[in-house]
N, C-alpha and C positions, 0 to 999 in steps of 0.2 A: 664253389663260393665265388659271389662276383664283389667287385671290390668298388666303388665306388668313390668320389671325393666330394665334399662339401660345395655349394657354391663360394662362399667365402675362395676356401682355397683353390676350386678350379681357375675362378677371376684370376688371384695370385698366379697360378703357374702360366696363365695363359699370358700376364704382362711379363714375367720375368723371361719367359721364350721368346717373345715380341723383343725384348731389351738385349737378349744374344744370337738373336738375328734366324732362330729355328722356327720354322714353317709347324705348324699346327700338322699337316700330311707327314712333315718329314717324322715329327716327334711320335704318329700313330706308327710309322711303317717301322722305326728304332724298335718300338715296345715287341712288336711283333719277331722281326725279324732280327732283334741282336745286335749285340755292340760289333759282333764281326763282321758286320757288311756298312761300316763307317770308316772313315778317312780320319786320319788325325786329329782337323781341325773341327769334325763332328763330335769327337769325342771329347774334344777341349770345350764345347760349346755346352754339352751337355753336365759335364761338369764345373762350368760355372753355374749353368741354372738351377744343378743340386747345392752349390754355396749357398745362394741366395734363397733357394726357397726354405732353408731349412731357420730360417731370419735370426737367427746369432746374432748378439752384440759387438761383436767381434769376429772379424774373418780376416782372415791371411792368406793372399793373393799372390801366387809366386811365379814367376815368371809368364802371366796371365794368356798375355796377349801372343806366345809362339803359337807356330800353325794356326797361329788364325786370318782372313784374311784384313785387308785395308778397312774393308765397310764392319765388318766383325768389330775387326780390334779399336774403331773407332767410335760403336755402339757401346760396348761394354765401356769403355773409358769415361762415356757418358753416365752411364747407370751406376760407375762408382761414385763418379763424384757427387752422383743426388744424393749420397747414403749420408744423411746427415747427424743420422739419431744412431750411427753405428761407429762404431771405429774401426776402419779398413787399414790395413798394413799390406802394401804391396813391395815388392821385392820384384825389378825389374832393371834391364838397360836402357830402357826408353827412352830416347830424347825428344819426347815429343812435348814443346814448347806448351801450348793451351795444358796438356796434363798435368805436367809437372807444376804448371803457375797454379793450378785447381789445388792444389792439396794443403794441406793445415801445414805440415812441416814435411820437411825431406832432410835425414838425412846420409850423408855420402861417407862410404867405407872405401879405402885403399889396404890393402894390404892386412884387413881384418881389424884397422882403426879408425877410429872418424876422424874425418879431415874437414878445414875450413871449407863449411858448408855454403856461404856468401859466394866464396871466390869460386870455388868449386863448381856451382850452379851458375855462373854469368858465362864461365869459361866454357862447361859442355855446352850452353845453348846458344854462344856465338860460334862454337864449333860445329855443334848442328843444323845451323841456318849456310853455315859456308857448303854444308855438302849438297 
């Protein structure tokens, strides 16, 4: 049986690989040859692009961006914040300023409680710009 995909959704999978940074080559030579001859952040990459293709109203992003690299984890950052017609819930350490200012709300857990979210958010990202 040979399996084919739609135009429709080949376009899709071909933008959403384009948007976690996997080469068209690299995504044939995976299919072929197995999740076992991929590195960590291949396999983080791949499974963001099974998140997204699968187009949920909803998806939960957890600690997204490990093992991935700088240009990686700065492409998907992007592709989140396009998601406009979704509601993304990411669970992260990040302090990456532009991210954090992109999103609808954030809020901050200490100790399994929410804390003063204002204060909370000026403090980490003048903390993050001093390192």
């Amino acid at each position: 049986m040979i399996w084919t995909l739609s135009n429709e959704l080949n376009d899709r999978l071909d933008g959403i690989l384009e948007k976690v940074n996997i080469s068209k080559s690299f995504f044939k030579q995976m299919l072929t040859k197995g999740e076992y001859s991929m590195s960590g952040g291949e396999k983080r990459k791949i499974n963001i692009a099974r998140t997204f293709i699968g187009n949920s109203s909803v998806i939960l992003m957890d600690e997204f961006e490990n093992t991935l690299d700088k240009e990686t984890k700065g492409m998907v950052q992007d592709y989140i914040l396009e998601q406009q017609d979704k509601m993304v819930i990411c669970i992260t350490h990040s302090l990456d300023k532009d991210f954090l200012n992109g999103m609808d709300e954030i809020i901050y857990l200490k100790d399994g409680k929410v804390i003063d979210e204002d204060e909370y958010m000026q403090r980490t990202i003048d903390e993050g710009e001093k390192k």
